[in-house]
C-alpha positions in Angstrom: 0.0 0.0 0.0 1.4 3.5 -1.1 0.4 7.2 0.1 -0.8 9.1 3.2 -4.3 7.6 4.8 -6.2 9.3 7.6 -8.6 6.5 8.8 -9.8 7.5 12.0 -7.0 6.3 13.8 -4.8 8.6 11.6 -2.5 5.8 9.9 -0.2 7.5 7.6 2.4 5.5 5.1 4.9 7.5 2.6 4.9 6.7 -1.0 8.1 4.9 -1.0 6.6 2.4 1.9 5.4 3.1 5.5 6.2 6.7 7.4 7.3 5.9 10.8 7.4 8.4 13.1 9.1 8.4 16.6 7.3 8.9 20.3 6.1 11.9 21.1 8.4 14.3 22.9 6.7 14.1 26.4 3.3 12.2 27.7 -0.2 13.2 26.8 -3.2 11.8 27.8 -4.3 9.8 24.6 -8.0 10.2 23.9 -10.6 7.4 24.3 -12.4 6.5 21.3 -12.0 5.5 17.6 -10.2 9.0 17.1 -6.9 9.7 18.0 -3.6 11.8 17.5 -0.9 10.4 15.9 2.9 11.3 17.3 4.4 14.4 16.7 7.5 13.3 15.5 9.9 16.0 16.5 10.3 17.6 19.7 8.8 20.5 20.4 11.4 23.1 20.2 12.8 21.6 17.0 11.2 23.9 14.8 13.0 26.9 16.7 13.6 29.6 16.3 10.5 29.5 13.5 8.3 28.3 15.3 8.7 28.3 19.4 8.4 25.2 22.0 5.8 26.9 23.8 3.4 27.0 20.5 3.8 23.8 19.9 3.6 22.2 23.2 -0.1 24.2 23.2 -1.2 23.7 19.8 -0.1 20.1 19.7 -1.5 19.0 23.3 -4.1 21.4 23.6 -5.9 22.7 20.4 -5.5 19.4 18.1 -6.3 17.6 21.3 -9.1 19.1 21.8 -10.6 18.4 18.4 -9.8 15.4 18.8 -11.5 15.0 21.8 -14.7 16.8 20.8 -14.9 13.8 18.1 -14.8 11.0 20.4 -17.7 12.6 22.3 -19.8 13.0 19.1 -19.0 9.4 18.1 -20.1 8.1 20.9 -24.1 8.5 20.2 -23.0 8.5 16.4 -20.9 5.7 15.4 -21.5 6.5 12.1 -18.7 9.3 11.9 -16.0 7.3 12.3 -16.8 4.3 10.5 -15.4 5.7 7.3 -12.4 7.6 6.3 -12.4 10.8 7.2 -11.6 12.5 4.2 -15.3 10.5 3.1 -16.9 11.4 6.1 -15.6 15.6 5.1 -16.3 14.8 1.9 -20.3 14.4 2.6 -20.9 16.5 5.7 -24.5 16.6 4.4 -25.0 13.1 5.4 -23.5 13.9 8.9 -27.0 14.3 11.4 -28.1 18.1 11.6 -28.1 18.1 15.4 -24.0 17.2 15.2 -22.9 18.8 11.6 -21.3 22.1 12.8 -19.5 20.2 15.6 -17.9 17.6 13.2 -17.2 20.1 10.3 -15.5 22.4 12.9 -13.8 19.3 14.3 -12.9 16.8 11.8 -12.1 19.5 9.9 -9.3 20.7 12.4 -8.1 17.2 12.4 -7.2 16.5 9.5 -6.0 19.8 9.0 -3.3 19.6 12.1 -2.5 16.0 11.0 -1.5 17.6 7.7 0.2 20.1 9.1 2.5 18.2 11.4 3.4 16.0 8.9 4.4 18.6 6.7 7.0 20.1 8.7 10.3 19.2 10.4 13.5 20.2 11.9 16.3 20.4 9.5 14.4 19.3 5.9 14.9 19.4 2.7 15.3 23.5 1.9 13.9 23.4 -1.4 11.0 21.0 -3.7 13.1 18.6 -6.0 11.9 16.3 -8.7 8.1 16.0 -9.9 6.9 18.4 -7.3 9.7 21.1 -8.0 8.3 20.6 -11.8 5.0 20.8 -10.6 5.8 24.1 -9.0 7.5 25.2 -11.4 5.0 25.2 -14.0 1.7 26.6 -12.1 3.5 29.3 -10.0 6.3 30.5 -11.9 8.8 28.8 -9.4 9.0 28.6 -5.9 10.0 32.3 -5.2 6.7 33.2 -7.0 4.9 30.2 -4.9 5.9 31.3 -1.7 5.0 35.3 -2.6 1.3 34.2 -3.4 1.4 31.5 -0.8 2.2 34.5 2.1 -0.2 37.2 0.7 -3.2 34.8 0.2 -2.8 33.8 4.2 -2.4 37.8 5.0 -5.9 38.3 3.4 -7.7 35.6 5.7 -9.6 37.6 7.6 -9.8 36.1 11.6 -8.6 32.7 11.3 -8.5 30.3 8.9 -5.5 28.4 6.5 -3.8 28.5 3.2 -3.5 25.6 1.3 -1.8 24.1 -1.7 -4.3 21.5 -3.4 -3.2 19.0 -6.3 -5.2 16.7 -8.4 -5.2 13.6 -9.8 -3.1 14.6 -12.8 -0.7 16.7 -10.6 -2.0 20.3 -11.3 -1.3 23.0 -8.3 -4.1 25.4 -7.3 -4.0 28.0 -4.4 -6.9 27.8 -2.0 -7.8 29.8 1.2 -10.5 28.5 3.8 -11.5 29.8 7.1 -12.0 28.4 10.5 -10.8 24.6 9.8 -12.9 24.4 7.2 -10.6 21.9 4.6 -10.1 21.2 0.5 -11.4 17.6 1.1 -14.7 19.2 2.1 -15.0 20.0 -2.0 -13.5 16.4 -2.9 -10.4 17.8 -3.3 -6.4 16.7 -2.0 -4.3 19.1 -0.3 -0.4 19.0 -1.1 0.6 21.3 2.2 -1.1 23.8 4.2 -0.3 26.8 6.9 -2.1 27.3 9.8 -3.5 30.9 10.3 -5.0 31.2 13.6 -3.4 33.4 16.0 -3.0 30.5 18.1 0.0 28.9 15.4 2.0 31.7 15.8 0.6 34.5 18.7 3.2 33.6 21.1 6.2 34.5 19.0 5.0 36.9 16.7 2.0 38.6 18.2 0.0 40.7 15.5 3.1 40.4 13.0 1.0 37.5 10.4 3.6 38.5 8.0 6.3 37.2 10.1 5.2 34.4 10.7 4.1 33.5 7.4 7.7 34.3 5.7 9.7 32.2 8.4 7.6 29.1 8.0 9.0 28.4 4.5 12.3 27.2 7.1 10.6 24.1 8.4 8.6 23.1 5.2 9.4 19.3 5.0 10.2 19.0 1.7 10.6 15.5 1.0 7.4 14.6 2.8 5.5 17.4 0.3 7.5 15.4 -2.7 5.9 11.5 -1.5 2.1 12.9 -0.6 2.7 15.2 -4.3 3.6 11.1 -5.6 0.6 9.6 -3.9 -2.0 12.2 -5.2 -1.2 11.3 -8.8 -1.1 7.5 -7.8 -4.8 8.0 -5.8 -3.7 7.4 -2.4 -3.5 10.9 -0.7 -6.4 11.0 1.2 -5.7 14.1 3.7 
């Protein structure tokens, strides 16, 4: 099996074979239910100075957590949210039971979102987009000088909170998109190649007001190679976050 899954149990596996990632870098309490976080992968200061321990250590433990929490209480009375993959269950929030839809749209929606996001970064990666991806970027942005210019301005114009992603589809195109809240591509069907989180709670800490900031220094702890194996499993069908 090739390509990133999120079942509900968040199971990833790279295009070349499975992604293992190691323990977390201290103890949470893991959530009870069919949803839960995967590891981080990286200690929580190793994104420094980018991106600060403290920021992490909350966003990680607290926010996701939360979301992921909030699931496990809807799935409780409504088994039916979790017994398909969630970027199904996104997919066809019409299905999803009135009295529960805004909670799982808010929630599922910041779950798969953070489990994107965490995968998508790390200390010390690849600096630049090489091979099909670089290509890729290369031909729908002008490069990635131009990527990153349109990248940073389209998450200064979300107004409150919200993300900027990169989507691809099945024949490798690149499109800009901007959501708010945790509102996600895979809500329209569609596969997200990276994304940046927007809420003042991804980057407050550090940077206060200054978006901008923010946004620029990111680019540091892009993780490269990972965006080059879920680019791969998008044109092979098996990018499902």
């Amino acid at each position: 099996m090739s390509g990133f899954t999120l079942s509900r149990r968040l199971f990833m596996v790279g295009a070349a074979g499975a992604l293992t990632l190691p323990a977390m870098p201290r103890a949470f309490a893991q959530a009870t239910g069919p949803f839960t976080q995967t590891t981080l992968g990286y200690a929580f200061n190793a994104l420094e100075p980018h991106i600060d321990a403290a920021t992490m250590e909350i966003h990680f433990g607290k926010h996701h957590a939360a979301y992921v929490g909030n699931l496990n209480n809807f799935a409780k009375d409504n088994a039916q949210i979790a017994a398909a993959p969630v970027h199904e269950v996104l997919a066809k929030l019409g299905d999803v039971p009135d009295a529960i839809r805004t909670g799982v749209r808010n929630n599922l929606g910041g779950h798969a979102n953070h489990a994107m996001f965490w995968q998508i970064m790390a200390p010390g990666g690849a600096k630049a987009p090489e091979g099909d991806v670089k290509a890729a970027i290369d031909r729908d942005f002008g490069g990635l000088e131009k990527l990153q210019d349109q990248f940073n301005a389209a998450g200064g114009r979300v107004f409150g909170s919200g993300w900027v992603f990169v989507t691809v589809d099945k024949d490798g195109k690149l499109a800009l998109v901007s959501k708010p809240n945790q509102d996600t591509p895979l809500m329209d069907g569609q596969r997200v190649l990276f994304g940046n989180d927007v809420w003042e709670h991804a980057y407050y800490l550090k940077h206060q007001n200054r978006r901008a900031d923010y946004l620029k220094g990111w680019w540091n702890v892009a993780n490269w190679s990972v965006i080059g194996q879920r680019y791969a499993a998008a044109k092979a069908g098996t990018l499902t976050i």
